[in-house]
C-alpha positions in Angstrom: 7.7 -323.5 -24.8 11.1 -323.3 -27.1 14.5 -324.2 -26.0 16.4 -320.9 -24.7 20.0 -320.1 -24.7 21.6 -318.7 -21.6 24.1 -315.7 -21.1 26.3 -318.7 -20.6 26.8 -318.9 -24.1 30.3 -318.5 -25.8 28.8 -317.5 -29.4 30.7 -320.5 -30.6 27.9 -321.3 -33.1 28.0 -324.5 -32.8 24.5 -325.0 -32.3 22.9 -323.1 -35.6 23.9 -325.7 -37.8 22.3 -328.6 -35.6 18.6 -327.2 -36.0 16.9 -328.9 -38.7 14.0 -325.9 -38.8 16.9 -322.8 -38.7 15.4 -321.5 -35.0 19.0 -320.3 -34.3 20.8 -317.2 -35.0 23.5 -315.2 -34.1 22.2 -312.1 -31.5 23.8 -309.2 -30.6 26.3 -311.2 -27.6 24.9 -314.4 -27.5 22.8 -316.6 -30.2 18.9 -317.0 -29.5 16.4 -319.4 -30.2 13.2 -318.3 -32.3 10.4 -319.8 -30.4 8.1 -319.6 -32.8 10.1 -322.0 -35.0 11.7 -324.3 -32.1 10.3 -328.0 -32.1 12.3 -328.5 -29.0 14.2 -331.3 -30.7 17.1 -330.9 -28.4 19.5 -331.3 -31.7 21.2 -328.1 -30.0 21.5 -329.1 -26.4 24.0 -332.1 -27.7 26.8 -329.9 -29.2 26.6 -327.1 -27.0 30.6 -327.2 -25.7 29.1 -325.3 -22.2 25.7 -326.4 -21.9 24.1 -322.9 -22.5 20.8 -324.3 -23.7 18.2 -324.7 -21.5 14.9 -327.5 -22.3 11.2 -325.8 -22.0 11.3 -327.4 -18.5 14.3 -325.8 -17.4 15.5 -322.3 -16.7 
């Protein structure tokens, strides 16, 4: 299971840059993960400013 990105988020968009396979874009209020792509590398969950990204064991 992929990394997921809250309602928490801020759309700051820090995070897109950090993912080395290009999992994260910008969504209509918030950005999203594509889990089809996600290696759950955790890159993103470092620079999130609010900690809107959630692990695949979380939720």
């Amino acid at each position: 299971m992929a990394h997921t990105i809250t309602e928490e988020c801020v759309s700051c968009g820090s995070c897109q840059p950090e993912c080395p396979v290009g999992a994260i874009s910008e969504g209509d209020s918030i950005y999203v993960i594509d889990s089809e792509l996600c290696t759950d590398c955790g890159a993103c969950v470092e620079v999130c400013p609010v900690n809107a990204i959630n692990g695949p064991d979380e939720e």
